[in-house]
C-alpha positions in Angstrom: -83.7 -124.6 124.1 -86.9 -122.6 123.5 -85.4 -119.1 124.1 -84.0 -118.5 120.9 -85.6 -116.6 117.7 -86.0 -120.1 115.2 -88.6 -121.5 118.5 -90.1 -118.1 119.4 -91.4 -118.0 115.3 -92.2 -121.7 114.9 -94.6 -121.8 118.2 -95.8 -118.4 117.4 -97.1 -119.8 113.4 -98.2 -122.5 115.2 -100.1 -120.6 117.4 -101.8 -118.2 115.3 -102.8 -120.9 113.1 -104.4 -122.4 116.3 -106.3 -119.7 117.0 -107.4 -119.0 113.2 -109.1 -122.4 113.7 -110.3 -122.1 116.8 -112.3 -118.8 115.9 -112.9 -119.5 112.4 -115.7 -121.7 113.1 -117.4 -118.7 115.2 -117.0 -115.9 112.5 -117.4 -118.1 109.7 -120.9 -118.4 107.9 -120.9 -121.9 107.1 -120.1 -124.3 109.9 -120.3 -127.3 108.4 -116.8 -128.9 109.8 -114.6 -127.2 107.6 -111.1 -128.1 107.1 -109.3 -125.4 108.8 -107.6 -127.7 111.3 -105.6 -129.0 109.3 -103.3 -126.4 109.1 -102.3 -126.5 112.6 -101.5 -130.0 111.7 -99.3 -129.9 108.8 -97.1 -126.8 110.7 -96.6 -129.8 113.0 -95.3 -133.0 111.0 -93.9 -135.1 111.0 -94.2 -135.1 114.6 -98.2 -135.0 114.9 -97.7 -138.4 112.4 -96.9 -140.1 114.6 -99.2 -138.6 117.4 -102.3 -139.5 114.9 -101.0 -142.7 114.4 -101.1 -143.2 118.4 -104.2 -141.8 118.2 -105.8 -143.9 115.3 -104.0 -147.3 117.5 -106.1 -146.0 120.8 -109.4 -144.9 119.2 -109.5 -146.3 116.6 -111.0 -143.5 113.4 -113.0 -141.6 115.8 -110.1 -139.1 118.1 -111.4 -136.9 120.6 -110.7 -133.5 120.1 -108.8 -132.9 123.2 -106.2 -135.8 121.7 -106.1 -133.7 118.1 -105.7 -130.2 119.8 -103.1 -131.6 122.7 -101.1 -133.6 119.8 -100.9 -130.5 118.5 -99.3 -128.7 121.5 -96.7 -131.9 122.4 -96.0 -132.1 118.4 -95.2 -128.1 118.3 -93.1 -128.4 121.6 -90.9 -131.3 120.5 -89.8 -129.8 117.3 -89.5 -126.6 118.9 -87.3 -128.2 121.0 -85.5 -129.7 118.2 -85.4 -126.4 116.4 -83.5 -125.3 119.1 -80.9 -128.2 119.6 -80.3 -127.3 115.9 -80.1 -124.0 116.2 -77.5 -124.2 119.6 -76.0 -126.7 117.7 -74.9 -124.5 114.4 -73.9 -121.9 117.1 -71.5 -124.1 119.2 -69.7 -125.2 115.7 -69.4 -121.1 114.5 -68.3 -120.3 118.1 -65.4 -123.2 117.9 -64.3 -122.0 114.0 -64.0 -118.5 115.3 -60.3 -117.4 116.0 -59.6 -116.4 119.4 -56.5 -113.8 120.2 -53.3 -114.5 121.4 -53.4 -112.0 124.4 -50.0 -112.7 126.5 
């Protein structure tokens, strides 16, 4: 399910914009927690939802990072995953509609 092309560009935005914020902080002038994570975040709902709502249940307002950045991962995984049911899905229904010969 994560071999096909709509996956392979949904983990690969996700994962650029990982590492834009994960260097951004080191090239950046001012490192005074800007908000850069958060786009990481929204390529991920609605799946990290309810991740950060786990998260706010278990810690309360103050989430470790490693929760944030591993919500992150599992959230990008299971809708790549998803993307991919879709996406084998939509092929199963063109491969049925598609008229097979009558060899004989």
């Amino acid at each position: 399910m994560f071999a096909n092309p709509a996956s392979a560009v949904y983990l690969g935005l996700v994962a650029a914009a990982m590492v834009i914020a994960a260097v951004e902080p080191l090239l950046g002038e001012n490192s005074d927690g800007s908000m850069i994570w958060v786009w990481p975040a929204l390529f991920t709902f609605p799946v990290f939802g309810v991740v950060a709502g786990l998260g706010e249940a278990v810690f309360g307002g103050a989430a470790p990072a490693w929760f944030f950045v591993g919500g992150i991962v599992v959230s990008a995984l299971a809708q790549s995953l998803a993307f991919g049911a879709v996406l084998d899905s939509l092929r199963g229904r063109q491969r049925r509609r598609v008229p097979r010969p009558h060899g004989g």
